[in-house]
C-alpha positions in Angstrom: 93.2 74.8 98.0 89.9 73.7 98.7 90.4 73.2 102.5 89.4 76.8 102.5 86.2 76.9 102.6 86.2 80.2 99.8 87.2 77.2 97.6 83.8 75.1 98.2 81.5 78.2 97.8 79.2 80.4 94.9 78.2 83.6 94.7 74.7 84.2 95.2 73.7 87.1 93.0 70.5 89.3 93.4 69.7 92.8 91.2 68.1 94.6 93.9 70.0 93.1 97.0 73.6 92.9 97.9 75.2 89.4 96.5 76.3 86.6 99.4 78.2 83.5 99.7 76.6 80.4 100.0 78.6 76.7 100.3 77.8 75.0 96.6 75.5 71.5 96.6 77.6 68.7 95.3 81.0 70.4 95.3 83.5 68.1 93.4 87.0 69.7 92.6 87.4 67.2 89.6 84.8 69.9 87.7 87.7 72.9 88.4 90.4 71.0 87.6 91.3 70.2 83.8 94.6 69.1 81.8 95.2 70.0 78.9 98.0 67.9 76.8 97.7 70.0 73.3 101.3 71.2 72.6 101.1 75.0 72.5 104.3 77.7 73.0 104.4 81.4 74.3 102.3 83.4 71.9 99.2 80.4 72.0 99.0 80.5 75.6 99.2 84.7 75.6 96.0 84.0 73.3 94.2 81.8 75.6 94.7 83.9 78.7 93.3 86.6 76.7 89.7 85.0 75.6 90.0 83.8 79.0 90.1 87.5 80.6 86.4 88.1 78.8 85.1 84.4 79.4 82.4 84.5 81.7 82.1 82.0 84.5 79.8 79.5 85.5 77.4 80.9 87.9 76.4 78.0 89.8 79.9 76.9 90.9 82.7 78.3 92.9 84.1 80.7 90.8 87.4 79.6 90.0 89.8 76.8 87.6 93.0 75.8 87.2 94.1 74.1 83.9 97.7 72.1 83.5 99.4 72.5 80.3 102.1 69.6 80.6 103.3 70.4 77.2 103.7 74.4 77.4 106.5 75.6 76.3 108.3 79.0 76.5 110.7 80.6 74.5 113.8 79.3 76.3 112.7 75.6 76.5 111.2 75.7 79.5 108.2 73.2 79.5 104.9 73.3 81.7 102.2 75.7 82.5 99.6 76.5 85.0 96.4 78.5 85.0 94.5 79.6 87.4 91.5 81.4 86.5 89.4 83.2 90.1 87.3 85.4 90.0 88.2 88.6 91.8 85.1 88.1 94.1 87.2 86.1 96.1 89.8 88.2 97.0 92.9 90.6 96.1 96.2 90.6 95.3 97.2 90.4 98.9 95.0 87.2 99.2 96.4 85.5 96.6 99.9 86.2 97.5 98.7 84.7 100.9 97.2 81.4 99.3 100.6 81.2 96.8 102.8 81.2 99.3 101.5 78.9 101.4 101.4 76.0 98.7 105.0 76.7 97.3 108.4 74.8 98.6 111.2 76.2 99.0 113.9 74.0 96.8 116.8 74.5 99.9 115.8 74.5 103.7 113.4 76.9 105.2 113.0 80.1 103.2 113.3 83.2 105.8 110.9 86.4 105.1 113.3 89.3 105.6 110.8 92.1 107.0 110.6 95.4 105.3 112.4 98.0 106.3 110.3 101.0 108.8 111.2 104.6 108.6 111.4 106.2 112.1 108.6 106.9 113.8 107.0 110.1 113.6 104.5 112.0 115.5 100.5 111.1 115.8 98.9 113.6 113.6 96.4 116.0 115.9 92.7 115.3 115.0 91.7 118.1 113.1 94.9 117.0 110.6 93.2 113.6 110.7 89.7 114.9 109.7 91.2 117.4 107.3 93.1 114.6 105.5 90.5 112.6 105.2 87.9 115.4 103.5 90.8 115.9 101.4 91.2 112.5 100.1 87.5 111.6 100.0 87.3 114.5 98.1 90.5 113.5 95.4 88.7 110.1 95.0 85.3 111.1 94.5 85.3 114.4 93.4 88.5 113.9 91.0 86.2 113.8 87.9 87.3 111.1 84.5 90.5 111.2 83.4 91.0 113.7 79.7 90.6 111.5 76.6 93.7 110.4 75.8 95.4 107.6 73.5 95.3 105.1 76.2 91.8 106.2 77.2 88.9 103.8 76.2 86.2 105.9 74.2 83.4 103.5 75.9 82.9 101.2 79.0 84.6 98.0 78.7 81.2 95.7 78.0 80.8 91.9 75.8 81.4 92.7 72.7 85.0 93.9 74.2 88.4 91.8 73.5 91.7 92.1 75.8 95.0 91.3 74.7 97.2 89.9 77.5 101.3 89.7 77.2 103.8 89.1 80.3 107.5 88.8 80.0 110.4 87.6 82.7 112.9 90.5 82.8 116.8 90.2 82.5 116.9 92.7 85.3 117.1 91.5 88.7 115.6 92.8 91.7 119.1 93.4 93.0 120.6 95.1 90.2 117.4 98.0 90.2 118.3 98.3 94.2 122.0 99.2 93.3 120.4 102.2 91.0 117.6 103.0 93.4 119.4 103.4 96.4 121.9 106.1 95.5 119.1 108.1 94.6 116.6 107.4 97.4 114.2 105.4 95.5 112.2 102.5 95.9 111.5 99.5 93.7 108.5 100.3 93.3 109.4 103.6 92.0 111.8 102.5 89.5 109.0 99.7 88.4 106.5 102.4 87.8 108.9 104.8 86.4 110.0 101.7 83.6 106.3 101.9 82.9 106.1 105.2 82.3 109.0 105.2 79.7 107.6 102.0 78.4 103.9 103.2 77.9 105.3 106.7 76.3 107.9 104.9 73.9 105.0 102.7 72.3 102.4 105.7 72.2 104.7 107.9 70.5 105.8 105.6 68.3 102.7 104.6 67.5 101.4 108.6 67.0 104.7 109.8 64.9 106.6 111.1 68.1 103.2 113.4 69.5 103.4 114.3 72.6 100.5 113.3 74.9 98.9 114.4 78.8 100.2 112.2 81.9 97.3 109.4 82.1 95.6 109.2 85.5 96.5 106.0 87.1 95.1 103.6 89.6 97.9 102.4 91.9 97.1 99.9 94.5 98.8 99.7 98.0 99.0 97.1 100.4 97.7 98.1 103.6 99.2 95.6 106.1 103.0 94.5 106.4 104.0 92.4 103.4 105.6 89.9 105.2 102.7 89.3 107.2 101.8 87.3 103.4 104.3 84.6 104.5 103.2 84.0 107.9 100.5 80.8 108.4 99.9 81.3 111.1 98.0 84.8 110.2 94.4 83.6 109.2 93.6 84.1 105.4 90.4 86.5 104.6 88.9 86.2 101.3 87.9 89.9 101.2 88.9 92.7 99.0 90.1 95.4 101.5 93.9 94.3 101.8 95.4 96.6 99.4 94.2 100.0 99.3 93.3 102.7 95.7 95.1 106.3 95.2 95.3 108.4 92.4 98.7 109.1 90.6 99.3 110.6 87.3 102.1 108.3 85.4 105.1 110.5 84.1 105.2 109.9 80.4 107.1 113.1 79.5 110.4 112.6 80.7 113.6 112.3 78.7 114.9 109.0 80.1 113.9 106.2 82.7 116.3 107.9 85.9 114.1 110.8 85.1 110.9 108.8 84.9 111.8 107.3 88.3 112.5 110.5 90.1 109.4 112.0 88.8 107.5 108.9 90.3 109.1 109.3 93.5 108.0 113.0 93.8 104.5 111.8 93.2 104.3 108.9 95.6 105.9 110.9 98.5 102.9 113.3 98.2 100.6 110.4 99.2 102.8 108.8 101.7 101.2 109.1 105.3 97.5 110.3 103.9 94.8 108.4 104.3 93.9 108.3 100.2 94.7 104.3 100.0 92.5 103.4 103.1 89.6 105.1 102.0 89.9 104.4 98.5 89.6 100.5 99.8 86.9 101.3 102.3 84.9 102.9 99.4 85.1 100.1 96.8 84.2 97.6 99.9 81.0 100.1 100.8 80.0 100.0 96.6 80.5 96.1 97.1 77.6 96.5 99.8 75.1 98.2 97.7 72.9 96.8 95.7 74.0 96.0 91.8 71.6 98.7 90.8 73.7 101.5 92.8 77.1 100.1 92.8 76.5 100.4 88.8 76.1 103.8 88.8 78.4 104.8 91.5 81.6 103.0 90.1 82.2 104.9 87.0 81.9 107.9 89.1 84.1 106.7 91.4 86.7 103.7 90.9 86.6 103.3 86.5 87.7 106.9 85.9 91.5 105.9 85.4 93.4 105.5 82.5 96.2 103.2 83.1 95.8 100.5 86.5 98.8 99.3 88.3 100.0 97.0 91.4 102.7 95.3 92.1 103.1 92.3 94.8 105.9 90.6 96.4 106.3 87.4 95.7 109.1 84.8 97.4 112.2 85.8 97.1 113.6 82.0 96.7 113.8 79.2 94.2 110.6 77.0 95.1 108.7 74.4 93.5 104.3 74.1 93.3 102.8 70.9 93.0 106.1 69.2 92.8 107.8 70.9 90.1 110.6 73.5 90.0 108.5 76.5 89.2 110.5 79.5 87.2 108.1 82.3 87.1 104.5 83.5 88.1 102.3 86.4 86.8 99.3 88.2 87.5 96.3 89.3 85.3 93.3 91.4 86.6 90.1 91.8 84.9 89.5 94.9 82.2 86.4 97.5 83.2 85.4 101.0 82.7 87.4 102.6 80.3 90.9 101.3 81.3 92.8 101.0 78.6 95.7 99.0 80.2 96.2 97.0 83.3 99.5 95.9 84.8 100.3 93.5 87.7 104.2 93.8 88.2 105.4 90.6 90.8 108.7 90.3 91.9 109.3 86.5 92.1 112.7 84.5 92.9 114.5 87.8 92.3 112.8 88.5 88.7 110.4 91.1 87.8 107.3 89.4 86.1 105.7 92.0 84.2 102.5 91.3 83.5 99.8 94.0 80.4 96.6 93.2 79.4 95.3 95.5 77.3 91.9 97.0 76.1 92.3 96.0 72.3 89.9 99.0 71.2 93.1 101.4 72.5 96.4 98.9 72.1 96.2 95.8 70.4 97.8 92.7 71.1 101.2 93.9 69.0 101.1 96.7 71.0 100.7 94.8 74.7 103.8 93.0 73.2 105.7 96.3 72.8 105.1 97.3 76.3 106.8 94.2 77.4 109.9 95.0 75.3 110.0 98.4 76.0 109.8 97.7 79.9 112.4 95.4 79.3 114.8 98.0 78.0 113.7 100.7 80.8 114.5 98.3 83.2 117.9 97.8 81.3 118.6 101.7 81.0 118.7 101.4 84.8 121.6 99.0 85.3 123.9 100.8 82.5 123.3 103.6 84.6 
């Protein structure tokens, strides 16, 4: 990894100036890299990646780590762990996808990137729709106000004396058996995925509240803004930016009667943003609030980006059995820093035909038994799916 110059470099930060990179004095990788050979299982690494997620780090370095845990082990036996700890300074989702892939082996011959299906092609939108569209959405990003108070809703901005509980689990449901029940119906995977949620997310609040009913929370979804596939390619240059996957707003179903439901809601709601221009200015706005000074971009990014409830993404990963650093590797997932008042965060990657599902969770709204009840409760919308 650090043939990439990223890798070899700190952030420079200044209060009344925009921050910068600069290449670090003395770089040595041995002071990123760290083994750890304490014996620890599921729920003792789910506790470390959790004080991790409000660990600051050090400022004088590149900001990133990786630790080997040779003697993790899982629930079914499986032994070996790595962490990787960047900060999101460096780069997005889409990045880190890029970086993955290119360090992974595929177990049998040369892995082939199937490209992702393109709808026909439609006409150019005239000028004035292009202009309209993009009021519109400015306006829907900006203007959209904080999302109602609601169980899921933090009462104050994420700060220090905050705590996060991360869970993950690997589903039983392949990424083949949710395309048999999506396609029928004209969904997506990612619709089903975010319809799962949904279900998930209302089963554990309700539970939780004696069965009361509660608003659809606002929701951050994030949306890659370039082919997929192009993730795979090296011979497409990586940039260590933020402006790969682009913001819109969505409020999550969490009234429906069953996951199908859930998913067809989803759907209804996603097809309303499909073709606007809400994604690519909601990533052109964060970049320009990355620009401004500290000073401003903390006042602008309440308004702005932290007035979500829930936060969700999901990325691609590779599709076949590979192993990283010489290892058979059996499952990857994502965590993404807590801010504002999000009350839960969820990075969804689809890896070797498994759905990782990945929560972390603002403990002031769902504590760490309730992260875990999210995964279970995914699990089994996921599973409603199949039986269907």
């Amino acid at each position: 990894l650090c043939r990439h110059r990223r890798f070899r470099q700190r952030l420079v930060r200044r209060r009344w100036l925009w921050h910068y990179w600069e290449d670090s004095p003395g770089f040595d990788p041995a002071q990123h890299l760290t083994e750890n050979p304490v014996q620890i299982v599921g729920e003792e690494l789910q506790e470390r990646v959790s004080k991790l997620l409000t660990t600051g780090m050090d400022p004088l370095r590149p900001p990133w780590s990786a630790t080997f845990y040779p003697n993790y082990c899982d629930s079914d036996g499986h032994k070996g762990a790595i962490l990787f700890r960047l900060h999101h300074s460096m780069g997005d989702g889409f990045v880190w996808l890029q970086t993955f892939m290119r360090e992974v082996v595929p177990t049998s011959g040369d892995a082939e990137v199937v490209p992702v299906a393109r709808g026909p092609k439609t006409a150019r939108p005239s000028l004035p729709a292009v202009a309209l569209d993009a009021v519109t959405s400015t306006v829907r990003l900006v203007g959209s106000g904080d999302d109602a108070p609601g169980p899921l809703r933090a009462v104050k901005n994420f700060d220090a004396s905050s705590s996060v509980a991360a869970r993950w689990c690997l589903a039983s449901t392949t990424v083949a058996q949710i395309k048999a029940f999506a396609k029928p119906l004209g969904l997506t995977v990612n619709d089903v995925l975010l319809g799962a949620l949904g279900q998930a997310l209302q089963r554990v609040v309700q539970r939780r509240r004696e069965g009361r009913t509660f608003a659809n929370p606002k929701t951050t979804v994030w949306v890659a803004l370039r082919p997929v596939p192009d993730a795979y390619k090296k011979e497409v240059p990586l940039v260590f930016s933020n402006g790969n996957l682009g913001a819109c707003y969505m409020d999550l179903p969490v009234g429906e009667a069953n996951t199908r439901d859930s998913c067809v809601a989803v759907q209804s709601r996603v097809q309303k943003l499909k073709g606007t221009l809400e994604p690519l200015i909601g990533a052109y706005l964060l970049r320009v609030f990355g620009l401004l000074p500290p000073v401003l971009s903390a006042l602008l990014l309440p308004v702005c980006a932290y007035n979500s409830t829930v936060s969700a993404s999901s990325l691609p990963g590779p599709a076949f059995d590979f192993t990283l650093a010489g290892a058979r590797a059996r499952a990857a997932f994502f965590f993404v820093p807590c801010a504002g008042k999000f009350g839960v965060f969820v990075t969804i990657a689809t890896v070797q035909g498994r759905v990782c599902f990945g929560v972390n969770t603002n403990t002031s709204v769902l504590d760490a038994a309730g992260a875990q009840e999210v995964c279970a409760e995914f699990q089994a919308a996921l599973k409603e799916c199949c039986t269907v």
